[in-house]
C-alpha atoms as an extended CHARMM CRD file, in Angstrom:
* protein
*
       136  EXT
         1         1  UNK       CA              0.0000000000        0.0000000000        0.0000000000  PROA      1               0.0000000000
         2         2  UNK       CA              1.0860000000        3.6100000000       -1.2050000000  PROA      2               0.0000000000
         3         3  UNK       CA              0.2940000000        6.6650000000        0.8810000000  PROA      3               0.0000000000
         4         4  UNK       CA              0.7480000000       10.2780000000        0.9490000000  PROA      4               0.0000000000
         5         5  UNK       CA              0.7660000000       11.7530000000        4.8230000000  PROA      5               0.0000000000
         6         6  UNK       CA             -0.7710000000       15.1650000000        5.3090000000  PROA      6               0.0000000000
         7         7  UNK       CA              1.1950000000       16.7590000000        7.4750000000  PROA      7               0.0000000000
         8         8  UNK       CA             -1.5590000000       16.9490000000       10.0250000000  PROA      8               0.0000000000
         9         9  UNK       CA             -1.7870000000       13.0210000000       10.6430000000  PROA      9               0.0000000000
        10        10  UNK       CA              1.8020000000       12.6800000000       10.7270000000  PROA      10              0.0000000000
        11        11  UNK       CA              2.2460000000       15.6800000000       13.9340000000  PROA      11              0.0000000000
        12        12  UNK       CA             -0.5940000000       13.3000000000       15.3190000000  PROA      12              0.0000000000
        13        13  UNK       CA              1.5790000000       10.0700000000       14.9110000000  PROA      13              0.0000000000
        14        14  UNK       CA              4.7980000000       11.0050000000       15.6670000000  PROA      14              0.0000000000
        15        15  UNK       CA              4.6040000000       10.8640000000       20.3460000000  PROA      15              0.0000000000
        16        16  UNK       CA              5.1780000000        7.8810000000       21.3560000000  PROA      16              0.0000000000
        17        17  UNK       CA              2.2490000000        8.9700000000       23.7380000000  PROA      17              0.0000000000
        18        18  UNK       CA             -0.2060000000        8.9550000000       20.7590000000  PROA      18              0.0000000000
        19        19  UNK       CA             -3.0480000000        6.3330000000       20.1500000000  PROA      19              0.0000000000
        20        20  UNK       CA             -1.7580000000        6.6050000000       16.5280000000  PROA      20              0.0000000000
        21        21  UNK       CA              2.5260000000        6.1650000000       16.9040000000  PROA      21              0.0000000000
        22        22  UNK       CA              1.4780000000        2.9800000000       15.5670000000  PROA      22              0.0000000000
        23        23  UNK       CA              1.8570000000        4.6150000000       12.4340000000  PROA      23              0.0000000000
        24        24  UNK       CA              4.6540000000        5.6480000000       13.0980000000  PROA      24              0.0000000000
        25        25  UNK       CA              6.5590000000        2.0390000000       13.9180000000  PROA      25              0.0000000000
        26        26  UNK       CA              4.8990000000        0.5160000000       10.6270000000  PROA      26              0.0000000000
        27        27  UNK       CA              6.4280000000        3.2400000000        8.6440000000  PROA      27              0.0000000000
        28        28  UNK       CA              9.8240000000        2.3250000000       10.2020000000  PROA      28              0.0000000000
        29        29  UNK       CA              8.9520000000       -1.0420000000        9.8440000000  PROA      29              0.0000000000
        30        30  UNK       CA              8.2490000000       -0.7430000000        6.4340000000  PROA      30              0.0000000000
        31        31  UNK       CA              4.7750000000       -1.7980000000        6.7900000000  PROA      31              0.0000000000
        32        32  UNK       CA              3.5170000000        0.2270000000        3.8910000000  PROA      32              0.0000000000
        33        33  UNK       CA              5.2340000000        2.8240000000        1.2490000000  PROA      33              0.0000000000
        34        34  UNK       CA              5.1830000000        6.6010000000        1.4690000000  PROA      34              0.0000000000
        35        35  UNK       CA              5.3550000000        9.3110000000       -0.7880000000  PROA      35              0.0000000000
        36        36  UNK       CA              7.0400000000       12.5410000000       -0.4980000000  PROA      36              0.0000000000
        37        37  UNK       CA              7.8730000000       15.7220000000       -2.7420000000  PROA      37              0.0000000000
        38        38  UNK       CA              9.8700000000       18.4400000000       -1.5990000000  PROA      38              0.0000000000
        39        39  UNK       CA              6.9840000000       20.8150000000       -0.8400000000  PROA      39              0.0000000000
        40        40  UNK       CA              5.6280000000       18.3380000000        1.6900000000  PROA      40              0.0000000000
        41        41  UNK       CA              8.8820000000       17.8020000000        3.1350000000  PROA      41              0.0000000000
        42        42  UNK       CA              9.2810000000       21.6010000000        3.3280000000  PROA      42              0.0000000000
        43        43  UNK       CA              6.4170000000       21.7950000000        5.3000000000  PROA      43              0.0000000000
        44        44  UNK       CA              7.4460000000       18.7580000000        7.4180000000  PROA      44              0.0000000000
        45        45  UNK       CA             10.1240000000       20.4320000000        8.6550000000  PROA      45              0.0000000000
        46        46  UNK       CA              8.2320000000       23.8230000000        9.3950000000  PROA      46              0.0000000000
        47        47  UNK       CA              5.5040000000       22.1890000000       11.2240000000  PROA      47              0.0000000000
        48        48  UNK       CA              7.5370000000       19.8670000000       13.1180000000  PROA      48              0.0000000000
        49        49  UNK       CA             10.0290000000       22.1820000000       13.9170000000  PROA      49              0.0000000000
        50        50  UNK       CA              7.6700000000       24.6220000000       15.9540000000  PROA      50              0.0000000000
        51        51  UNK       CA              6.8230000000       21.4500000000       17.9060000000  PROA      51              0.0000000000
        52        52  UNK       CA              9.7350000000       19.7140000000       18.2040000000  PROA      52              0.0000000000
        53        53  UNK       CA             12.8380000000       21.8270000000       17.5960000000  PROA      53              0.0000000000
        54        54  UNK       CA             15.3250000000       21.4460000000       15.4580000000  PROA      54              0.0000000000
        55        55  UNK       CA             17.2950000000       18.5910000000       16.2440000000  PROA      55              0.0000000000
        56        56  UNK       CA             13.8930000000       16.1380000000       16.3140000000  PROA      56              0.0000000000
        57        57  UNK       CA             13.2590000000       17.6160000000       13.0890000000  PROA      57              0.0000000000
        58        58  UNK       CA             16.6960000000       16.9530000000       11.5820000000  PROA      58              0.0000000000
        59        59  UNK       CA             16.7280000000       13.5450000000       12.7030000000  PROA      59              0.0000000000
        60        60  UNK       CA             13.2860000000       12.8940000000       11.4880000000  PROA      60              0.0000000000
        61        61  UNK       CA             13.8000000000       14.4750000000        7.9270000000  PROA      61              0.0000000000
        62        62  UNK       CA             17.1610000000       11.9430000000        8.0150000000  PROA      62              0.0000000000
        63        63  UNK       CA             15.2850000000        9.1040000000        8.4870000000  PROA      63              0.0000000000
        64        64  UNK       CA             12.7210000000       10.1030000000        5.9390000000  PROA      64              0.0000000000
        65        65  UNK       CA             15.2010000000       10.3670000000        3.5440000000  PROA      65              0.0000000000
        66        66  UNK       CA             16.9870000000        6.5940000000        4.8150000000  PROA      66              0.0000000000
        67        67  UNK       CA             13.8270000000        4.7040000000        4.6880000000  PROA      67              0.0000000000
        68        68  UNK       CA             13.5020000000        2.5040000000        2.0810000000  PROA      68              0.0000000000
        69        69  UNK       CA             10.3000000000        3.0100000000        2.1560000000  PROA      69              0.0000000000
        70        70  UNK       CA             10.0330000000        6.3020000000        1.2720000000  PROA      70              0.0000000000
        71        71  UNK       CA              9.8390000000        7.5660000000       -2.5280000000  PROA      71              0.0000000000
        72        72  UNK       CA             10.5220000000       11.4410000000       -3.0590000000  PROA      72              0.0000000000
        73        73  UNK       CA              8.9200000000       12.1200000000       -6.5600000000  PROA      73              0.0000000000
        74        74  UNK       CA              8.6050000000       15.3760000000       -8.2300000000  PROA      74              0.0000000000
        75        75  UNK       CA              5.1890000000       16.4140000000       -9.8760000000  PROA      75              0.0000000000
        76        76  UNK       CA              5.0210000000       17.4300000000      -13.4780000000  PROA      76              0.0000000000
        77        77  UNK       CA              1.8790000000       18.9540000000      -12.8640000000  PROA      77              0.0000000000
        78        78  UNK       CA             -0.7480000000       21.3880000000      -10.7530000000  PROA      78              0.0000000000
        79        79  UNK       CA             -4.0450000000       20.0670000000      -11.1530000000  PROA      79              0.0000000000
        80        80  UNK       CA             -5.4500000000       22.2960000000       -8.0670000000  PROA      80              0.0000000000
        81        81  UNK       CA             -7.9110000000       20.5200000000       -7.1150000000  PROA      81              0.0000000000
        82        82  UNK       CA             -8.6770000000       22.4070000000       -4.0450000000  PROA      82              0.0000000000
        83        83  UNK       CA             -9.3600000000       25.9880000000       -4.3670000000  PROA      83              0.0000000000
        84        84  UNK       CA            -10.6340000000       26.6010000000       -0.6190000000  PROA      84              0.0000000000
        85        85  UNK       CA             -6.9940000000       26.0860000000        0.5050000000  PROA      85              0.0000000000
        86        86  UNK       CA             -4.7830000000       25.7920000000       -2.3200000000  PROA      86              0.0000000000
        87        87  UNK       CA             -1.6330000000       24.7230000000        0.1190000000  PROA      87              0.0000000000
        88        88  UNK       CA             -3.3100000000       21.5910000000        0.0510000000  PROA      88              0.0000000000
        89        89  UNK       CA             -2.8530000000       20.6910000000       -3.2110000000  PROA      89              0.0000000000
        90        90  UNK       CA              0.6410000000       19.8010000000       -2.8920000000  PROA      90              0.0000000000
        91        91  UNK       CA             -0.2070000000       16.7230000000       -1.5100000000  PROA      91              0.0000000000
        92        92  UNK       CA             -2.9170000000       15.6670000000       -3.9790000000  PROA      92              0.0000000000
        93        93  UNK       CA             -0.1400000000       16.7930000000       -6.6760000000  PROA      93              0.0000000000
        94        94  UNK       CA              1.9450000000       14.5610000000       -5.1630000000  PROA      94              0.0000000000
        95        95  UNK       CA             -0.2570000000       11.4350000000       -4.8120000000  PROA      95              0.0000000000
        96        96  UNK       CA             -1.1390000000       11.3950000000       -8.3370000000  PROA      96              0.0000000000
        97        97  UNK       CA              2.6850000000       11.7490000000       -9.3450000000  PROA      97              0.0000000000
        98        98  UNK       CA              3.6830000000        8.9520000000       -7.1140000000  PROA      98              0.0000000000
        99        99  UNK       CA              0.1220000000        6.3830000000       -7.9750000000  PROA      99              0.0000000000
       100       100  UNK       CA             -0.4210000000        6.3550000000       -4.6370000000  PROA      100             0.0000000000
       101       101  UNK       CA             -3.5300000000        4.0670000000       -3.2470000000  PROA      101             0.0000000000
       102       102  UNK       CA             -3.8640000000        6.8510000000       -0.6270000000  PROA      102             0.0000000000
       103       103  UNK       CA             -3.6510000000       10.5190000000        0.6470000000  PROA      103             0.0000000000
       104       104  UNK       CA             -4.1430000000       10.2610000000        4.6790000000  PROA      104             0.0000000000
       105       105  UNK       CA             -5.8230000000       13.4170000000        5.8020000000  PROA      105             0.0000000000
       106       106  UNK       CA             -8.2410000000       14.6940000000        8.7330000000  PROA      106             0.0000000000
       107       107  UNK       CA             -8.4780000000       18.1170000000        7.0820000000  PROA      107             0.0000000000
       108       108  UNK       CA            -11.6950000000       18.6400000000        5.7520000000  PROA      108             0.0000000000
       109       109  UNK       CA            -10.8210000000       20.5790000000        2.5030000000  PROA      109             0.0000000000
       110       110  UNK       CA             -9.9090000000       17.0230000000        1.1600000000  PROA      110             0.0000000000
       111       111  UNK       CA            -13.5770000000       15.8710000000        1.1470000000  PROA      111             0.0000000000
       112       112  UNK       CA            -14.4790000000       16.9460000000       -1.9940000000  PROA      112             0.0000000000
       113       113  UNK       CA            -12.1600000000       14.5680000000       -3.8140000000  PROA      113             0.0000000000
       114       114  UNK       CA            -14.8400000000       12.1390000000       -3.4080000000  PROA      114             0.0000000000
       115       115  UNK       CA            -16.7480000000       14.2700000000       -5.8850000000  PROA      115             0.0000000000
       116       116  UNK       CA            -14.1140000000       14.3280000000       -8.3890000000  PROA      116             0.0000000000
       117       117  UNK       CA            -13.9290000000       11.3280000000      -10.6280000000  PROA      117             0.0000000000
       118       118  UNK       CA            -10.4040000000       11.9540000000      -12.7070000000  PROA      118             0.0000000000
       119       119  UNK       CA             -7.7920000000       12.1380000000      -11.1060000000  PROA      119             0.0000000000
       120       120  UNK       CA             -8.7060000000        9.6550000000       -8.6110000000  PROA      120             0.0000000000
       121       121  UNK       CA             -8.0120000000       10.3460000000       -5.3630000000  PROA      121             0.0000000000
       122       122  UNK       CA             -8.9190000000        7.8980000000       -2.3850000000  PROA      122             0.0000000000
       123       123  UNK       CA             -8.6830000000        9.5050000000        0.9450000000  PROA      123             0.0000000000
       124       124  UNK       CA             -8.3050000000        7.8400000000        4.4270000000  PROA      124             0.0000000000
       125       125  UNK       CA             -8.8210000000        9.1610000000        7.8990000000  PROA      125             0.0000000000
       126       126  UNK       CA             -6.3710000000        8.3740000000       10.4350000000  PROA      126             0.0000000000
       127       127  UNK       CA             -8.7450000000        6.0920000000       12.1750000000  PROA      127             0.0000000000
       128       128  UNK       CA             -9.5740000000        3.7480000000        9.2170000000  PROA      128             0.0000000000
       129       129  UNK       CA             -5.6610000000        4.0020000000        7.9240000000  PROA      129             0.0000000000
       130       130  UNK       CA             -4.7410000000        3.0860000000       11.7480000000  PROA      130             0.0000000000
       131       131  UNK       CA             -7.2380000000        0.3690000000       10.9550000000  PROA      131             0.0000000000
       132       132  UNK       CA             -6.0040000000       -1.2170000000        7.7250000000  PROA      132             0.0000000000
       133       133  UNK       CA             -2.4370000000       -0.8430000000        9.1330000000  PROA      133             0.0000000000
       134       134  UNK       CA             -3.2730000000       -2.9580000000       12.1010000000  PROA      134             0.0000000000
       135       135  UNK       CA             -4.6880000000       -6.0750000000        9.5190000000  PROA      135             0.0000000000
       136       136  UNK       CA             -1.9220000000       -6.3910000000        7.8810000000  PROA      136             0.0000000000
């Protein structure tokens, strides 16, 4: 299974304290691929670094970038999909560059992918991602 990560579910993952750091281990594992491009990781490292400071985030971008697991592609193309909050796109950008089965999201601008029939774009909450992950 392919995923793209909003930012949002990953800050939620990431404590060891969290119901979902589960997601975090089968990442590590390798329990399923990821997707990156540089915008997301851009805002990866904003995000976390606010929370986290910097030398979390530099260790955390270094694994990132280690993983096997994780693909870095670059998009060819905008589609903006999402006009309410156009930052968003870069991760639907990014999951169709990279095919990916997934874009993992609880930010509600993403809901009206459903609607939208090409390009494709299935989204998962965090609950029913922690869900699948915990089948396999």
């Amino acid at each position: 299974m392919t995923v793209v990560i909003d930012c949002n579910i990953l800050f939620m993952c990431l404590s060891s304290k969290s119901r979902y750091h589960f997601i975090f281990q089968s990442l590590v594992r390798g329990k399923f691929q990821m997707i990156v491009s540089t915008e997301i990781i851009l805002e990866y490292e904003e995000i976390l670094e606010r929370k986290y400071g910097h030398s979390t985030t530099s260790a955390f971008l270094e694994l990132l970038y280690k993983l096997p697991n994780v693909s870095h592609v670059h998009k060819s193309y905008s589609w903006n999909l999402i006009s309410d909050d156009p930052d968003d796109n870069k991760y639907c950008d990014c999951a169709i560059a990279g095919s990916a089965d997934y874009l993992v999201t609880e930010d509600k601008h993403f809901a009206l992918l459903d609607e939208i029939s090409f390009p494709k774009l299935r989204v998962l909450s965090i609950d029913r991602f922690l869900n699948i992950l915990q089948l396999v």
